[in-house]
N, C-alpha and C positions, 0 to 999 in steps of 0.2 A: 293716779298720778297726782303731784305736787301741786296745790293749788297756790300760786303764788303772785300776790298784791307787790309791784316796785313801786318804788317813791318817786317823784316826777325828777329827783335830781341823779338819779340813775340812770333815765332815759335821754338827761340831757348830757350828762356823762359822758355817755355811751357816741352822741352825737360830736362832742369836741375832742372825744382823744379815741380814735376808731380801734387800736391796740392796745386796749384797757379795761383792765378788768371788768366795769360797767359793760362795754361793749362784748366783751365774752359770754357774759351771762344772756343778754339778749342774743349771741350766736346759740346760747345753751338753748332758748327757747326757738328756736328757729329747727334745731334738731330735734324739737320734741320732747326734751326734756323734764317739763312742767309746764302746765297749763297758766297762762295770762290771767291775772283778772285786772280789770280797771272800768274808770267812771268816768262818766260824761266833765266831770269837775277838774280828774286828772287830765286826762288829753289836753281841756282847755289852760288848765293851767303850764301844759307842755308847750303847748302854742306861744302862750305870750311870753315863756323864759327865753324859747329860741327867738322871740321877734325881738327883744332888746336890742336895740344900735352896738352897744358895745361888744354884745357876742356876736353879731352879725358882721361888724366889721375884723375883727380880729380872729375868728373860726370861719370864716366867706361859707355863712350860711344862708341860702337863698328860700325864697318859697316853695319850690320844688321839692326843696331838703324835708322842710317842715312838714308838706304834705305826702310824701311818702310815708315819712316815720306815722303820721297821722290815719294814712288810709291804713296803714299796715295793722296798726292795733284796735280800729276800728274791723276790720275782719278776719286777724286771727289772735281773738282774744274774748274769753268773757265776760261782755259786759254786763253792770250790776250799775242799779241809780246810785247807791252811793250815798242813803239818805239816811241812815243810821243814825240814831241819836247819841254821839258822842260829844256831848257840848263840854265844856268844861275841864274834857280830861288834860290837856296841853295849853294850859291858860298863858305861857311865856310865847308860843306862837300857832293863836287856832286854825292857823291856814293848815297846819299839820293833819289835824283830826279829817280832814278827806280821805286819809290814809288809810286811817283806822275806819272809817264809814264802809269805803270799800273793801276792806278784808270782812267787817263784819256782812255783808249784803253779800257780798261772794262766797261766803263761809271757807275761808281764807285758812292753809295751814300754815304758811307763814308770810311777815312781810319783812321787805329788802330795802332800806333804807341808808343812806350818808349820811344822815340828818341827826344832830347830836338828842334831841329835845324827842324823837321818837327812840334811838337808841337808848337814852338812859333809862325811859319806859321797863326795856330789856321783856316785855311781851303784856298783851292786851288782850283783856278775855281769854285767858289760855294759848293766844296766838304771838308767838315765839316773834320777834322782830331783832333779825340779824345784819350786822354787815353783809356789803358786795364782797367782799371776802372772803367772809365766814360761810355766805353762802355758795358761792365756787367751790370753796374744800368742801362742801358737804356735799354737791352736786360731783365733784369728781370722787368722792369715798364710794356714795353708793352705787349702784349699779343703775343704768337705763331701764325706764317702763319697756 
């Protein structure tokens, strides 16, 4: 099965517009379709996108919200520390490289990104980094585990 790292703006994604492709893909994982990976770094930084005021009050996202989506990948998903030594590879914004930490500790065959500065990468250590897009047509081409 797909071992597959998403970028924390996928998850939030997924969170403000529930009929979007973002949200698809996590429906894709929820069938089974590829295995989760993420890091104690991501989650947290999932937390504090969703606690911002201004997506809180314009997507009426509450704590509830956020600890679901939380407990959820906390237990169906595998976790890896996340502690890879990628220093330097995305010097325009190193918040990115938790990405890449976690595909590389998960031994990651792809990651799922929006994020321009991990896209133009276009793959890391052999590990392919596609659009939320790119990655739904390839989940709808191939066939189910």
């Amino acid at each position: 099965m797909l071992r597959v790292v998403l970028d924390t703006n996928v998850f939030v994604s997924s969170m403000l517009v529930k009929a979007g492709i973002p949200a698809q893909v996590l429906d894709a994982r929820r069938a089974g379709r590829f295995e989760l990976v993420i890091s104690p770094s991501i989650v947290a930084e999932i937390r504090a996108v969703l606690a911002y005021p201004r997506i809180r009050r314009k997507y009426a996202i509450d704590n509830d919200d956020v600890e679901q989506l939380a407990d959820l990948l906390e237990h169906d998903a595998l976790f890896v520390s996340g502690n890879a030594d990628v220093s330097n590879v995305i010097p325009a914004d190193t918040t990115d490289e938790k990405i890449l930490a976690c595909a590389i500790d998960g031994q990651a065959d792809l990651i799922v990104s929006g994020d321009p500065h991990l896209l133009d990468l276009g793959e890391y250590r052999q590990i392919p980094i596609l659009s939320v897009r790119q990655f739904l047509t390839r989940l709808t081409l191939e066939p189910g585990d």
